[in-house]
C-alpha positions in Angstrom: -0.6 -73.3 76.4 1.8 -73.1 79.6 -1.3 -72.6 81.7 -2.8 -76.0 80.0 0.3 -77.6 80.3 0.2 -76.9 84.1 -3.4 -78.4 84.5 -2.0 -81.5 82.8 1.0 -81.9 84.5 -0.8 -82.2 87.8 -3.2 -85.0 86.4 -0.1 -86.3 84.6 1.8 -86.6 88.3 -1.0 -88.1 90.0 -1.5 -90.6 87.5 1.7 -92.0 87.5 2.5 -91.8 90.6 -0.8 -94.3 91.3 -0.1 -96.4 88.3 3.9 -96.5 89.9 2.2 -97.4 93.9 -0.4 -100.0 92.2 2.6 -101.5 89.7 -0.3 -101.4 86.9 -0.5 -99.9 83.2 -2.4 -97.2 82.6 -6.1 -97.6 81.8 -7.4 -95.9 78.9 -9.3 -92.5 80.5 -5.3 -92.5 82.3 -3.8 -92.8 78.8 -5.3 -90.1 77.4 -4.5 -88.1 80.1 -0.8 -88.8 79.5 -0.9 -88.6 75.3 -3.1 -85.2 75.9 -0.2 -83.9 78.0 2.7 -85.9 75.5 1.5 -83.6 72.5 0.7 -79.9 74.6 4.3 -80.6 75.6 6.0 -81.4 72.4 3.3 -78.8 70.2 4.4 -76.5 73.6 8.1 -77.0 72.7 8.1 -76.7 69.1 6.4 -73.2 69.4 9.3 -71.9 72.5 12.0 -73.0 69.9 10.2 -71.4 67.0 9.7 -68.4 68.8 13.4 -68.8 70.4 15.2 -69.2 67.1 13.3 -66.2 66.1 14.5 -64.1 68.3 18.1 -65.0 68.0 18.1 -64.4 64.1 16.0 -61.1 64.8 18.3 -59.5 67.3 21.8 -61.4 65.3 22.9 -58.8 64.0 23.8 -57.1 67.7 27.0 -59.7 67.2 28.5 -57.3 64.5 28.3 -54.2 66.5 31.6 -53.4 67.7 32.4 -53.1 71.4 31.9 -49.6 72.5 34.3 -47.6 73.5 33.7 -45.5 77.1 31.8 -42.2 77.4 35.4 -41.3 80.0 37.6 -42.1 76.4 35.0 -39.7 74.5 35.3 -37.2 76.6 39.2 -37.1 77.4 39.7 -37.0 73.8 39.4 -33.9 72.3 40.2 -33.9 69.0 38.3 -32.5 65.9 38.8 -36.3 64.4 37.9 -38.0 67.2 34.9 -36.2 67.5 34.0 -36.8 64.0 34.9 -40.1 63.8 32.5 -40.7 67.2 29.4 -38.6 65.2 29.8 -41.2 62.4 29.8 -44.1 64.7 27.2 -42.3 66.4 25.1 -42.5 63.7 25.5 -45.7 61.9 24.8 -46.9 66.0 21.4 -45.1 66.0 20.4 -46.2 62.6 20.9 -49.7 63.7 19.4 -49.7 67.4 16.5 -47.3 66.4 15.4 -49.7 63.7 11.9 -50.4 64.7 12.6 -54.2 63.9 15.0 -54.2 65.7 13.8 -52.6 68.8 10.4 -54.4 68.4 12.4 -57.6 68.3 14.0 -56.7 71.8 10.9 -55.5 73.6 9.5 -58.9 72.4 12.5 -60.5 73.7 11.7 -58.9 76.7 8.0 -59.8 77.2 9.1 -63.5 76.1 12.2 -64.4 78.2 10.5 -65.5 81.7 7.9 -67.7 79.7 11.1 -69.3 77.3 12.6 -69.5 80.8 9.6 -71.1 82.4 9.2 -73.9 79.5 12.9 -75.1 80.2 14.7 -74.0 76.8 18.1 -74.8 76.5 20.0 -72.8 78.6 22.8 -71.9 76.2 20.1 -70.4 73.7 18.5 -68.6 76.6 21.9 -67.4 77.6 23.0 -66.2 74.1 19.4 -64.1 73.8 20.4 -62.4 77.1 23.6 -61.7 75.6 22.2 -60.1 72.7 19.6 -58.4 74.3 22.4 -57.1 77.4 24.1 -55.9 73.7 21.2 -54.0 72.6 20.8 -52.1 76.1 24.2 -51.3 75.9 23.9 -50.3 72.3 20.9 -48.0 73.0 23.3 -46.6 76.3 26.2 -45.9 74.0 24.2 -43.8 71.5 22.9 -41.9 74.5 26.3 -41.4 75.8 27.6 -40.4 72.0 24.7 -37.8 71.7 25.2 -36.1 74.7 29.0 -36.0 73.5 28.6 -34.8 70.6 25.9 -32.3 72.1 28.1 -31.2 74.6 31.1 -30.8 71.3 28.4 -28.5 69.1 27.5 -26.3 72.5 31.5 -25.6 73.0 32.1 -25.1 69.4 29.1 -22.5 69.5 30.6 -20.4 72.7 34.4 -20.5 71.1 
């Protein structure tokens, strides 16, 4: 549709720029030019925000994960509790971020982002699905960091 869209908009500039110079209305051949490109742009736009809203209730529930804490905190703090309390987290973390949903939803995100870009979204909902999707990355990074913990916890409890 983009790639349409392109095609269009070149015919679309060049015909109003000569009907602007020749101070005329456009003929009909002209006008259809113009409607053609009127509806790929609005059909166009109804499909980016379709897809766009999507995408921000997919990937929502990233705004209810609590902000992690540091793999230096984990590390420094030693304690049977703590450790327990990080496997938990750990846990309920990976349930959530290794939903496939979920991670399907963000790989789409991915793929989708330059082209939501590209067909002039509004910024602020182009900026919150970077948000979200920066919150998945650092979702997936915290389980990593968690698992090694806790890895690194069961290996020292083995050799004690």
């Amino acid at each position: 549709m983009n790639r349409r869209l392109i095609q269009l908009n070149t015919q679309y500039h060049a015909i109003t720029t000569r009907l602007f110079l020749e101070e005329r209305q456009a003929m009909p051949q002209e006008q259809r030019v113009l409607d053609q490109r009127n509806r790929l742009l609005a059909r166009r736009n109804q499909v980016r925000d379709s897809q766009l809203e999507f995408l921000l209730q997919a990937l929502a529930p990233l705004e209810q994960v609590p902000a992690p804490t540091t793999t230096a905190d984990q590390l420094t703090n030693t304690h049977n509790d703590a450790m327990q309390r990080a496997h938990v987290r750990s846990l309920a973390l990976n349930a959530m971020a290794r939903s496939t949903c979920l991670a399907e939803v963000f790989r789409h995100a991915e793929v989708q982002l330059d082209g939501l870009q590209e067909s002039a979204a509004p910024c602020e909902r182009i900026l919150k699905l970077q948000r979200l999707m920066q919150r998945y990355r650092t979702l997936a990074a915290t389980i990593n960091d968690l698992n090694e913990v806790c890895q690194q916890r069961k290996q020292g409890d083995g050799h004690a």
